[in-house]
ZALO-655406 format. One line per 3 residues: number of its first residue (from 0); their letters; for each residue x, y, z of C-alpha. Coordinates in nm, 4 decimals, always signed. Layout:
NUM	A	X Y Z  ...
END
This chain:
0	XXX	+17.2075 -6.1724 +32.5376  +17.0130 -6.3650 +32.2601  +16.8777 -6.6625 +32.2894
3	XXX	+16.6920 -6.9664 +32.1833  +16.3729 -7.1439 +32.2901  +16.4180 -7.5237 +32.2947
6	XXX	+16.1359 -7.5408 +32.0284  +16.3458 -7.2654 +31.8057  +16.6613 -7.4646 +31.8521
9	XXX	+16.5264 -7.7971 +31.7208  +16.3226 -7.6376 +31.4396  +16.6414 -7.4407 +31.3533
12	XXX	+16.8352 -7.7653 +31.3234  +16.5595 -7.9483 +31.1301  +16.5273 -7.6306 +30.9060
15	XXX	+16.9164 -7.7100 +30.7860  +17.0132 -7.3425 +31.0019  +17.1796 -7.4944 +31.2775
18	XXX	+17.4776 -7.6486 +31.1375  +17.8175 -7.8927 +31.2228  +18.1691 -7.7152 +31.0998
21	XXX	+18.4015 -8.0282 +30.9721  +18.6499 -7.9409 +31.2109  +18.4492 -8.0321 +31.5329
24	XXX	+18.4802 -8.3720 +31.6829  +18.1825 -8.6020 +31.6964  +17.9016 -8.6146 +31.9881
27	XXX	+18.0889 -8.8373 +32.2633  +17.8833 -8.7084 +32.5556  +17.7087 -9.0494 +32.7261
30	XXX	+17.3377 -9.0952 +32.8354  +17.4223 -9.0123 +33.2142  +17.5716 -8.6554 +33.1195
33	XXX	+17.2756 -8.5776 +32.8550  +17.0391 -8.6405 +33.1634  +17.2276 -8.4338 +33.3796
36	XXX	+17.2030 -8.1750 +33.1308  +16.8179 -8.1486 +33.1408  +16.8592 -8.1292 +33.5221
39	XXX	+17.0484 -7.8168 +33.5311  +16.7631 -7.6826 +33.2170  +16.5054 -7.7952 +33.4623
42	XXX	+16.6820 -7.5978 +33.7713  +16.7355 -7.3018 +33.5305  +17.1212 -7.3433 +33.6169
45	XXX	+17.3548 -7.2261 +33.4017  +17.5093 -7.3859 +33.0892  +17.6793 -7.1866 +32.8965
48	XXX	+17.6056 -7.0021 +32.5920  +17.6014 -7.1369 +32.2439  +17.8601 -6.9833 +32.0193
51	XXX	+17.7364 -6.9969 +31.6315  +17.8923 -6.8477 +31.3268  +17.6751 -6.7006 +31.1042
54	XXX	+17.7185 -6.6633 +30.7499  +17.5373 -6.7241 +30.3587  +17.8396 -6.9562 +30.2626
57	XXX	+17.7648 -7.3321 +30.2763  +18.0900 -7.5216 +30.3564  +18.2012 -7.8062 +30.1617
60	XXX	+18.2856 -8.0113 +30.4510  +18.0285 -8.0212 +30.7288  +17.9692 -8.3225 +31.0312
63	XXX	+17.6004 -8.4640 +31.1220  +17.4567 -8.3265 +31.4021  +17.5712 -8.6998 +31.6656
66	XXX	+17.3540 -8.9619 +31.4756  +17.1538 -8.7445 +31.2268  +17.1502 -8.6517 +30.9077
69	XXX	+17.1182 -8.2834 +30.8964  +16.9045 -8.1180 +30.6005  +17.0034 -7.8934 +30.3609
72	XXX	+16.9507 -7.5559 +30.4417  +16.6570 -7.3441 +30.2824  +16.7851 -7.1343 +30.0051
75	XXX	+16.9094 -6.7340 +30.0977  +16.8585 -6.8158 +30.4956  +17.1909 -6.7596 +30.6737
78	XXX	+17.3645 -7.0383 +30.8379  +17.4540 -7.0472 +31.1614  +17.7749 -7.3434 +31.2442
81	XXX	+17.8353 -7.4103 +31.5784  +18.1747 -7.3253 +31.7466  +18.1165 -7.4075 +32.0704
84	XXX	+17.8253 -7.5996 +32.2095  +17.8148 -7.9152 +31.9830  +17.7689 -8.1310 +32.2607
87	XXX	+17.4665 -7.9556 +32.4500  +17.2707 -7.8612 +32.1459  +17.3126 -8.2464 +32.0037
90	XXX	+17.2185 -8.3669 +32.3393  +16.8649 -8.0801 +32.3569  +16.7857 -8.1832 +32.0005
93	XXX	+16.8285 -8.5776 +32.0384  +16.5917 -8.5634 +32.3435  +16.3540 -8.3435 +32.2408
96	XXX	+16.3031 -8.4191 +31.8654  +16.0652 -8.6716 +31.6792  +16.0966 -8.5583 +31.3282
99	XXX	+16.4033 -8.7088 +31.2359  +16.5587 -9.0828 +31.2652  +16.8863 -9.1571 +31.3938
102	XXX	+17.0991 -9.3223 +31.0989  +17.0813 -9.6923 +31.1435  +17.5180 -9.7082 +31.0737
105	XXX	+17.5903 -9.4491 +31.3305  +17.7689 -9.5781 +31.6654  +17.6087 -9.3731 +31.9203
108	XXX	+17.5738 -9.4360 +32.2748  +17.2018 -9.3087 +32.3151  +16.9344 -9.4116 +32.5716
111	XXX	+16.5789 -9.1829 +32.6146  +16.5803 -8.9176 +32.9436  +16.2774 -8.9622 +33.1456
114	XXX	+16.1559 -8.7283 +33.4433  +16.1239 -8.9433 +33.7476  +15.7963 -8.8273 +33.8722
117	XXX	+15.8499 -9.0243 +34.1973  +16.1265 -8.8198 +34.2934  +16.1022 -8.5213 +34.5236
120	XXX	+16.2067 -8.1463 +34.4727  +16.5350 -8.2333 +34.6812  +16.8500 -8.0168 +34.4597
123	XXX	+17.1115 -8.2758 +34.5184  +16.9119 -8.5468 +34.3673  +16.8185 -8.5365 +33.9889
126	XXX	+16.4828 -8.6578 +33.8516  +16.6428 -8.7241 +33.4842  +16.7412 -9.0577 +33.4028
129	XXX	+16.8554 -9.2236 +33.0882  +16.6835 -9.5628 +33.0666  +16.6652 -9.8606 +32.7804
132	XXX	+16.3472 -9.9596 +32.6767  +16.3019 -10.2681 +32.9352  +16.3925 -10.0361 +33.2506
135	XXX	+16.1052 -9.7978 +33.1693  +15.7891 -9.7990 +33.4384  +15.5070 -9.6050 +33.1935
138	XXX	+15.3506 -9.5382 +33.5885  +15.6440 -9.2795 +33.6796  +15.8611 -9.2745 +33.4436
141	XXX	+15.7613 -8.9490 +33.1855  +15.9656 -8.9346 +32.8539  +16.0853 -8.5810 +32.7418
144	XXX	+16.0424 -8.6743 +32.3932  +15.6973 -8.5928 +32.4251  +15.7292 -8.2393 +32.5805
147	XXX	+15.6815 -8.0782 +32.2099  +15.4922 -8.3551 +32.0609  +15.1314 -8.2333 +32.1850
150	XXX	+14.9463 -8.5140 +32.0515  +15.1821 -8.8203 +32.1676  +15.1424 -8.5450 +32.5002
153	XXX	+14.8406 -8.5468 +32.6222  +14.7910 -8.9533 +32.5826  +15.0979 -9.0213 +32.7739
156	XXX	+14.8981 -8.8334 +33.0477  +14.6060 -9.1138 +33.0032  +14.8183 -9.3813 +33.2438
159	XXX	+14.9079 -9.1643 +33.5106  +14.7796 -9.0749 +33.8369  +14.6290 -8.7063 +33.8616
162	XXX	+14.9040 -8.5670 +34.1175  +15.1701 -8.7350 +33.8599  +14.9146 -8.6150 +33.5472
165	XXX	+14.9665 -8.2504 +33.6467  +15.3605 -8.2787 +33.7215  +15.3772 -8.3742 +33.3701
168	XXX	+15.2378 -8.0366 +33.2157  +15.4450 -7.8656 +33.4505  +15.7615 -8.0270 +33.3026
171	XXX	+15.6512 -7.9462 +32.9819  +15.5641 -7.5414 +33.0879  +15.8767 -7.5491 +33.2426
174	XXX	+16.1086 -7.6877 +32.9136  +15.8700 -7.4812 +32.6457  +15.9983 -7.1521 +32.9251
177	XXX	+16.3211 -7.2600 +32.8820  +16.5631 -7.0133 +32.6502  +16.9267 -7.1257 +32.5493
180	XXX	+17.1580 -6.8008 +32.5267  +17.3629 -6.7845 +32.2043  +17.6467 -6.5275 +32.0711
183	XXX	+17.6913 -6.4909 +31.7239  +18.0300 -6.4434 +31.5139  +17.9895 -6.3579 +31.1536
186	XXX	+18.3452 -6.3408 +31.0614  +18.4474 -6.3641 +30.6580  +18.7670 -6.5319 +30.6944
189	XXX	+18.7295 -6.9162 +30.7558  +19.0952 -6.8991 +30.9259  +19.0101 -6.6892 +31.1867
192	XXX	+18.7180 -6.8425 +31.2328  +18.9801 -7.1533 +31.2834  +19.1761 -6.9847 +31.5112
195	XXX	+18.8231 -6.8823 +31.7398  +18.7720 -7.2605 +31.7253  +19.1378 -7.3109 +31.8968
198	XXX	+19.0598 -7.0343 +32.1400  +18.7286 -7.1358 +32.2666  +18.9181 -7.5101 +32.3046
201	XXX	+19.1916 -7.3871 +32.5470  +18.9822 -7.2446 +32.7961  +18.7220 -7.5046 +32.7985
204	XXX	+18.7711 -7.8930 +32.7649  +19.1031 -7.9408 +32.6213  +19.1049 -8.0850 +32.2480
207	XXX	+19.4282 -8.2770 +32.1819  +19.6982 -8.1693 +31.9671  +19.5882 -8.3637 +31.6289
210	XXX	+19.2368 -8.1947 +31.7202  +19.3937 -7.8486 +31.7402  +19.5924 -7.8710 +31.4141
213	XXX	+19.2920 -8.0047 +31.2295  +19.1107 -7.6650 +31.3170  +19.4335 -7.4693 +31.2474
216	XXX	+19.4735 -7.6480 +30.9159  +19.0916 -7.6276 +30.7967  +18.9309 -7.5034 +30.5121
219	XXX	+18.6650 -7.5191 +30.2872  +18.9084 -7.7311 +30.0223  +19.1020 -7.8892 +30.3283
222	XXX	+19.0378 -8.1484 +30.5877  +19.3616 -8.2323 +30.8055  +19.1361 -8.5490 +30.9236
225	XXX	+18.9978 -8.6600 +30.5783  +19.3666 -8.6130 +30.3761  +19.4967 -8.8407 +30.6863
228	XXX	+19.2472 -9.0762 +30.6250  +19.3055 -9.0959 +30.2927  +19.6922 -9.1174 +30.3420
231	XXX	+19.5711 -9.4868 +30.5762  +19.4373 -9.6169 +30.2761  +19.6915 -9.5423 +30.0372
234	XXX	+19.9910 -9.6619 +30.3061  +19.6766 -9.9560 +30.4505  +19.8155 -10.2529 +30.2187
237	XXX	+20.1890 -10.1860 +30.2635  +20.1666 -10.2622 +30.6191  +20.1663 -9.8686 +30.7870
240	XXX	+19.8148 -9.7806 +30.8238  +19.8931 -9.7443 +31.1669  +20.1304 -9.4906 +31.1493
243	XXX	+19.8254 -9.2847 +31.0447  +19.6350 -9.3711 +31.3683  +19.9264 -9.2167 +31.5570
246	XXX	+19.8655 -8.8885 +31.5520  +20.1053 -8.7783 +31.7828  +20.4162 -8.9495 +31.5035
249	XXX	+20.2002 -8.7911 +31.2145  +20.2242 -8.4578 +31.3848  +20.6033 -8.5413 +31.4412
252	XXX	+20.6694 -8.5695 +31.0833  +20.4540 -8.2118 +30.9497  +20.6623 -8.0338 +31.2514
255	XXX	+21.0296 -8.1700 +31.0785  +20.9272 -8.0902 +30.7307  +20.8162 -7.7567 +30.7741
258	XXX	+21.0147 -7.6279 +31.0842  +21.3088 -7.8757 +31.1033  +21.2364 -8.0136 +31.4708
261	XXX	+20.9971 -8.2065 +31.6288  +20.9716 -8.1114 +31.9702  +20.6045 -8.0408 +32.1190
264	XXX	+20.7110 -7.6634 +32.1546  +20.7345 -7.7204 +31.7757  +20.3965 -7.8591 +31.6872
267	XXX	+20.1689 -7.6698 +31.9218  +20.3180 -7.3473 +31.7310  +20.2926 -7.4987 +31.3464
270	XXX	+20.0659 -7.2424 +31.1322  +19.7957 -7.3636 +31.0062  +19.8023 -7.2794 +30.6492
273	XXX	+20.1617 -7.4119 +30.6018  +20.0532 -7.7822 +30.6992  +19.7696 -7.6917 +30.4515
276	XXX	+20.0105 -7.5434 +30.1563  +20.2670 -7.8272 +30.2380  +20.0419 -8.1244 +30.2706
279	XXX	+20.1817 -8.2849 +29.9658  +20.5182 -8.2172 +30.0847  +20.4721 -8.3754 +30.3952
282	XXX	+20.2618 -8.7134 +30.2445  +20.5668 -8.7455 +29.9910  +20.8268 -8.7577 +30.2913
285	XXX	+20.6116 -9.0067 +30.4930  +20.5536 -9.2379 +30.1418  +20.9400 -9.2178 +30.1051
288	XXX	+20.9975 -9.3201 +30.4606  +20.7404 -9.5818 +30.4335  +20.9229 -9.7154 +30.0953
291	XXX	+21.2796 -9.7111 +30.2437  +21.1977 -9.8702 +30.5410  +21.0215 -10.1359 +30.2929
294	XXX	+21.2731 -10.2559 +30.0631  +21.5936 -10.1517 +30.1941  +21.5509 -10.2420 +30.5455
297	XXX	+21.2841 -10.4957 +30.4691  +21.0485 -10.4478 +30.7577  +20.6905 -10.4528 +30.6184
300	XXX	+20.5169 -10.2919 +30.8966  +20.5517 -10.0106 +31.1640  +20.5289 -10.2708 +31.4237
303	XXX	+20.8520 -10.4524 +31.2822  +21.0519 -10.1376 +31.3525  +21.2144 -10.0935 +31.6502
306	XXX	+21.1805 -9.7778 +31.7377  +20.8874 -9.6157 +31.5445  +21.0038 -9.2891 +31.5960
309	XXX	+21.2844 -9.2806 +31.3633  +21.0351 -9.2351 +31.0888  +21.0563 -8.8698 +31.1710
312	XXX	+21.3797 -8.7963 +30.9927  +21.3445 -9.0231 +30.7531  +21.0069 -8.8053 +30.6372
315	XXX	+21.2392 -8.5127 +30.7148  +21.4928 -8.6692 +30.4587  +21.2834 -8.7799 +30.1710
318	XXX	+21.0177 -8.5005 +30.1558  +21.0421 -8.2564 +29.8528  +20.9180 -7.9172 +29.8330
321	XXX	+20.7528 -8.0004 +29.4698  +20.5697 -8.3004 +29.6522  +20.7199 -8.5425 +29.4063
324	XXX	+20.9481 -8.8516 +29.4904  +21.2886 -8.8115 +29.6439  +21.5190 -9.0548 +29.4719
327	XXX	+21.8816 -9.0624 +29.6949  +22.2248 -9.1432 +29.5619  +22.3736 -9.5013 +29.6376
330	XXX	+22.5758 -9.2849 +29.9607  +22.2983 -9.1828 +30.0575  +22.0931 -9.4897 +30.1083
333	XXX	+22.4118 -9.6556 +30.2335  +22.4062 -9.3938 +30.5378  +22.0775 -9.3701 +30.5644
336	XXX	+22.1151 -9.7848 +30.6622  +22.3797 -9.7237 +30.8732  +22.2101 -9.4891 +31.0674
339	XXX	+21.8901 -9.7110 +31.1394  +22.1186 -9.9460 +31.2380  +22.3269 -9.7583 +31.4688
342	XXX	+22.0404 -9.5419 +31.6108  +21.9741 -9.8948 +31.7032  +22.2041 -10.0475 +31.8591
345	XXX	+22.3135 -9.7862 +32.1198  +21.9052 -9.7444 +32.2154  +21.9393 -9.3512 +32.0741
348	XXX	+21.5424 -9.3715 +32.0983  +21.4708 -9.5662 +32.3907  +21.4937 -9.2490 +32.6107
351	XXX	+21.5683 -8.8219 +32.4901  +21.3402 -8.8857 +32.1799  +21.3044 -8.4578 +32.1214
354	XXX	+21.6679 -8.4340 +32.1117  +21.7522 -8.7507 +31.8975  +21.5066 -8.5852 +31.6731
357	XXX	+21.6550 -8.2364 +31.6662  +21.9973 -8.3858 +31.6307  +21.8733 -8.6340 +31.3297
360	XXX	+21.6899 -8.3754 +31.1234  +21.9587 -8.1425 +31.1186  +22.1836 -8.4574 +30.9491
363	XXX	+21.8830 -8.5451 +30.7182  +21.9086 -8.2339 +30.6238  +22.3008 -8.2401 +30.6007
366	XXX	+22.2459 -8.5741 +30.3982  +22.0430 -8.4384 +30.1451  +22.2977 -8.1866 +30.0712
369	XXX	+22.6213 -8.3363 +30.1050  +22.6134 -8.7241 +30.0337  +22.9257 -8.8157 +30.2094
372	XXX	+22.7649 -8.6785 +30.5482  +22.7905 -8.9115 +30.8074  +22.4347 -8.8477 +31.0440
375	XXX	+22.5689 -9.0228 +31.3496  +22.8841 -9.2062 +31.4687  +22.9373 -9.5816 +31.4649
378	XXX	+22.7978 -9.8321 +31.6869  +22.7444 -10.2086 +31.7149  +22.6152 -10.4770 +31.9325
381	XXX	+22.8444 -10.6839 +32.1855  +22.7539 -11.0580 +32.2040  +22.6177 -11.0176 +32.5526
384	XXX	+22.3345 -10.8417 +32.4020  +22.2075 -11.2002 +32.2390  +22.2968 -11.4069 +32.5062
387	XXX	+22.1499 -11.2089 +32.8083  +21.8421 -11.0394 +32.5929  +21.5148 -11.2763 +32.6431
390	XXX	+21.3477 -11.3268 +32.2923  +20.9556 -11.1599 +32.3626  +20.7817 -11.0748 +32.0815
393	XXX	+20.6726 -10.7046 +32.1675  +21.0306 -10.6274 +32.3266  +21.2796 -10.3394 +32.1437
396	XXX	+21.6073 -10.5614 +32.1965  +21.3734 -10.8613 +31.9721  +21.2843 -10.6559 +31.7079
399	XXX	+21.6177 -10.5334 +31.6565  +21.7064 -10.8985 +31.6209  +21.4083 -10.9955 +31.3873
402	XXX	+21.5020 -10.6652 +31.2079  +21.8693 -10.8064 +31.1575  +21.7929 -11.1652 +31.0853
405	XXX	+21.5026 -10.9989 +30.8294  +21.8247 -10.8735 +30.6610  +21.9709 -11.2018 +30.5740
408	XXX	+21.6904 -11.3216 +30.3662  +21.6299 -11.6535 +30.5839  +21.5039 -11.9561 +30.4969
411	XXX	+21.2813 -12.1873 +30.7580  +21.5070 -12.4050 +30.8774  +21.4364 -12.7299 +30.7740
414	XXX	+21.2373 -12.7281 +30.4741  +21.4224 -12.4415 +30.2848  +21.1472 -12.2274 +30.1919
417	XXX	+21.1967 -11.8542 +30.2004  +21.0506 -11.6804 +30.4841  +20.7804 -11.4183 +30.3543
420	XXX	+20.8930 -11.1373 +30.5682  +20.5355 -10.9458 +30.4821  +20.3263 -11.2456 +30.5999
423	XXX	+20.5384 -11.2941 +30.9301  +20.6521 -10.9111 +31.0068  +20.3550 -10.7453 +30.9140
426	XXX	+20.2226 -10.8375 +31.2826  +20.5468 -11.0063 +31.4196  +20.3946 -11.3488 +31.4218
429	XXX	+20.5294 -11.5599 +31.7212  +20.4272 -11.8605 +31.5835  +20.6955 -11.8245 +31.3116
432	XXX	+20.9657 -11.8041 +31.5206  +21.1320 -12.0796 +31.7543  +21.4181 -12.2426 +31.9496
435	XXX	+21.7263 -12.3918 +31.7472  +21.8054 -12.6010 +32.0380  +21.4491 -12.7111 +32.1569
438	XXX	+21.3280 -12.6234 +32.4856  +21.2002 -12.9672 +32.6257  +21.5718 -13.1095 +32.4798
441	XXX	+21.7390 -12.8314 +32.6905  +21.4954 -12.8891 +32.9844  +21.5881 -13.2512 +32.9754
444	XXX	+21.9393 -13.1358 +33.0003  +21.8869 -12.8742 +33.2700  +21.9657 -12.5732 +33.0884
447	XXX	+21.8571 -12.2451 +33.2675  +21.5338 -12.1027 +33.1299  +21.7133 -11.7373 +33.0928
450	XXX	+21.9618 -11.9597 +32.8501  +21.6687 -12.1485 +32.6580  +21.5453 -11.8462 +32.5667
453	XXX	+21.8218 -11.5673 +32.5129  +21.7856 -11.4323 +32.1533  +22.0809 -11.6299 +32.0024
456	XXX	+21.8582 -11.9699 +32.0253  +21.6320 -11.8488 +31.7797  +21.5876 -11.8558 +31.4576
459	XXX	+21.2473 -11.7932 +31.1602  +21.1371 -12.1682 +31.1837  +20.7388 -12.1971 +31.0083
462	XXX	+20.5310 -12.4427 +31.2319  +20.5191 -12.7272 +31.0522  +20.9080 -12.7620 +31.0346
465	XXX	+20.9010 -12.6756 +31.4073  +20.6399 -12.9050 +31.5208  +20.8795 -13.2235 +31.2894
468	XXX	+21.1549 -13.0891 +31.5204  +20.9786 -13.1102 +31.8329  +21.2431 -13.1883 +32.1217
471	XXX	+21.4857 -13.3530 +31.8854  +21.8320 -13.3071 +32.0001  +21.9961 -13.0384 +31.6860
474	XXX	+22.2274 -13.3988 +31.5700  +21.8463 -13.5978 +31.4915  +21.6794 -13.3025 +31.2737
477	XXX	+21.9492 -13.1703 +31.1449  +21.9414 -13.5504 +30.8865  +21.5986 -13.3848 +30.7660
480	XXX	+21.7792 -13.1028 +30.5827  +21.7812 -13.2267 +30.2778  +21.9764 -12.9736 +29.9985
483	XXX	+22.1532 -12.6434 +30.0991  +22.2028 -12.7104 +30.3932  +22.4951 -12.4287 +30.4397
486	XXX	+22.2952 -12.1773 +30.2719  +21.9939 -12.2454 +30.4595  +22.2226 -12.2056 +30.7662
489	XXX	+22.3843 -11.8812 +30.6757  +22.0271 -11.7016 +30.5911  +22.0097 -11.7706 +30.9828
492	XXX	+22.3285 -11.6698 +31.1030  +22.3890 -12.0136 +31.2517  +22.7453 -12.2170 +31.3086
495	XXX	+22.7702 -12.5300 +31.0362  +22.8670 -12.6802 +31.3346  +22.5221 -12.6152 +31.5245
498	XXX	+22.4429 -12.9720 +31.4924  +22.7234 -13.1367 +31.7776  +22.4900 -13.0812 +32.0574
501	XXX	+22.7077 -12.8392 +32.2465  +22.4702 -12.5764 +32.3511  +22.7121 -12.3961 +32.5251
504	XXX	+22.9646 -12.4134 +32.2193  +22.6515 -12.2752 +31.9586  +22.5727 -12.0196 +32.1888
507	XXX	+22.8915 -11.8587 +32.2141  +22.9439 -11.8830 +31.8816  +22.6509 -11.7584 +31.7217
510	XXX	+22.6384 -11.4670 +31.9602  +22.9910 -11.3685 +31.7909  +22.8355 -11.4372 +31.4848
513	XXX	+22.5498 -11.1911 +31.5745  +22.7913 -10.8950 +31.6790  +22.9830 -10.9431 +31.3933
516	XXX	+22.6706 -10.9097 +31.1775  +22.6046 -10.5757 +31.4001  +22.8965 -10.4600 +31.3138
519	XXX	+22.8466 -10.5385 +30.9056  +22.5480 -10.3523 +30.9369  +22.6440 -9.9949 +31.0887
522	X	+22.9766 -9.9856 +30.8678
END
């Protein structure tokens, strides 16, 4: 078996030899486990060999080695990129090393090892510990940062006492001893090289599935993580740059448009190079989703829709081999509404999320062929659904409510002013919704709490109308609507008769009112 000397290692890495593939992950090992790395070193236990791929081809898309800045690599000398052992050689060379700096910008979790030399020679208790600056005792603590720095060596030696002076050099005989066995893989194709990546990741600690695809899909013209990243900025200002952190929905999506389900059986066998070949496929099926959801159902944000989810068929529907814009017929956009709002209302994606997939891809894909294809059957919302459903901001039953009102184009309820559904949707901001009959006036009138707050008492209402309401009965504020005063009710979906102060009377019929808008809405 070959191997490396600790010395070899770092002047390998320095050199530009030793190298970080794009598709690894970053350094996320902590202080405690880099210490009781150089305990098992020290003990000559085993740690597993390095596994590098050698070869004269630079890649286009390399990491830094945890918080460095690796150097390029000296002209005609073969590189060698590490498959597996990222975290123990960043971990030897950030220890060990003084010729390089750690970038000022980089977020990494580092504190120096020192050798206790107090401790004993007992094996269950390590002598390594990772220390800041103020814990340090110059007395006993050594720092391995000087084991290859002879100079900085020998007058760290000057403060200590002569049994501790000669434990010292032994530590640093023992770590120059030390050799670090390595395999090489010289390999010419960069996907199997990929797929040795995957391999090595199965049997050891588990990547997760976005990690996985990313080394499935690399390549020297191809990052899975930097075309996502880019995707976030270009979907960032409409209001969906989270979808992009959710790798598990992203995944979702590639697994519809290129195998038609989206089942985990699905993703964990999707090929590499097809996400890579049919990456603009797949970003012009998640930009149409994004756009529908937009302007027809006017929900700026991922967090405004219900069930986040159904974004997976609508990327299925609107993605286009040519990776241009799918532009449906009037039919289609008219089902396509009807079955958001029906997938809705009988909670198809509150539970059996795989199968709702498999069953809505298929009628995206039926939908995109035949127009009059209807994806799902009807379904609509009884009025017991607003009366007993508590309004909470972060609940599925409120956003389908906010996501109906949305629909309505409402106006605050006093002063008229259109509601801008990006400003309050884009995080579903409480403060812009509130009670039509006010609490403290229900209070006042004993009114159970589960009633004061049921869905149908609420309406968009801006704060500064709602704080001129305050606990007026509906009869007092109802004089400070000025002009429209019917069409500023309708926007809301509430009775022109709101106003009599029968809260039992508005309830009842504004839940009807509700239902019946339900039922507009999935017909």
């Amino acid at each position: 078996m070959a191997s490396y000397s600790i010395r070899k290692l770092i002047d390998h890495v320095i050199d530009g030899v030793i190298r970080v593939p794009a598709f690894q992950r970053g350094f996320v090992w902590k202080p405690d486990a880099v210490a009781f790395l150089m305990d098992s070193l020290y003990r000559d236990f085993p740690i597993g060999n390095l596994l590098l791929w050698q070869t004269r081809e630079k890649l286009e898309k390399e990491k830094e080695l945890g918080p460095f800045s690796l150097p390029d690599a000296k002209k005609d000398w073969p590189i060698q990129y590490v498959l597996d052992g990222q975290q123990r050689i960043t971990s030897i060379f950030s220890v060990f090393q003084t010729d390089l700096t750690m970038n000022p910008s980089s977020k990494f979790d580092w504190l120096d090892i020192y050798f206790d030399l107090e401790t004993g020679d007992d094996q269950w208790d390590s002598s390594f510990l990772a220390l800041a600056d103020e814990n340090v005792d110059p007395a006993r603590h050594f720092p391995l940062n000087r084991v290859f720095d002879d100079k900085n060596f020998y007058r760290s030696l000057e403060g200590l006492s002569e049994p501790y002076r000669q434990r010292a050099i032994q530590i640093q005989s023992r770590f120059k001893e030390i050799q670090i066995p390595y395999e090489l893989v010289e390999r010419e194709q960069h996907e199997e090289i990929a797929l040795i990546f995957e391999r090595i990741n199965r049997t050891g600690v588990r990547l997760d599935a976005f990690q996985l695809l990313s080394a499935w899909t690399w390549s020297t013209e191809f990052d899975l993580k930097e075309s996502l990243s880019d995707l976030q900025d270009e979907i960032e200002p409409f209001g969906f740059g989270e979808l992009a952190d959710d790798t598990n929905l992203f995944m979702k999506c590639c697994a519809a448009i290129i195998d038609g389900d989206a089942q985990l059986k699905t993703i964990i066998s999707l090929k590499g190079p097809a996400v890579r070949d049919r990456y603009d496929e797949i970003k012009t099926g998640i930009t149409g989703a994004i756009e529908f959801v937009r302007k027809e159902l006017k929900l700026p944000s991922l967090s405004a829709v219900p069930y986040p989810a159904m974004i997976v068929p609508l990327a299925r529907f609107f993605a286009k081999a040519d990776g241009t814009a799918y532009h449906p017929t009037a039919r289609q956009v008219a089902e396509l509404k009807r079955w958001f709002w029906r997938s809705n209302f009988n909670r198809r994606y509150s539970s059996g999320v795989g199968r709702a997939h498999t069953a809505d891809i298929a009628g995206m894909i039926a939908l995109r062929a035949d127009e009059n294809h209807e994806v799902i059957p009807n379904a609509e919302l009884s009025v017991d659904f607003f009366e007993k459903s508590r309004f909470s901001i972060g609940s599925v039953n409120t956003k389908i409510f906010v996501a109906m009102l949305a629909q309505k184009g409402p106006k605050s309820l006093l002063n008229g002013n259109s509601v801008d559904l990006n400003d309050v949707l884009q995080i579903l901001n409480r403060k812009e919704f509130h009670h039509i009959y006010p609490r403290k006036h229900l209070e006042e009138l004993g009114v159970d709490d589960n009633h004061i707050n049921c869905l149908t008492n609420f309406c968009f209402i801006s704060s500064g109308d709602n704080k001129r309401i305050s606990r007026k009965a509906p009869s007092e504020y109802v004089l400070d609507i000025k002009v429209n005063k019917s069409e500023i009710l309708a926007s809301n979906v509430i009775p022109d008769d709101f106003s009599d102060d029968d809260f039992v009377k508005f309830r009842d019929t504004r839940s009807k009112l509700l239902a019946a808008l339900s039922k507009e809405l999935a017909t």
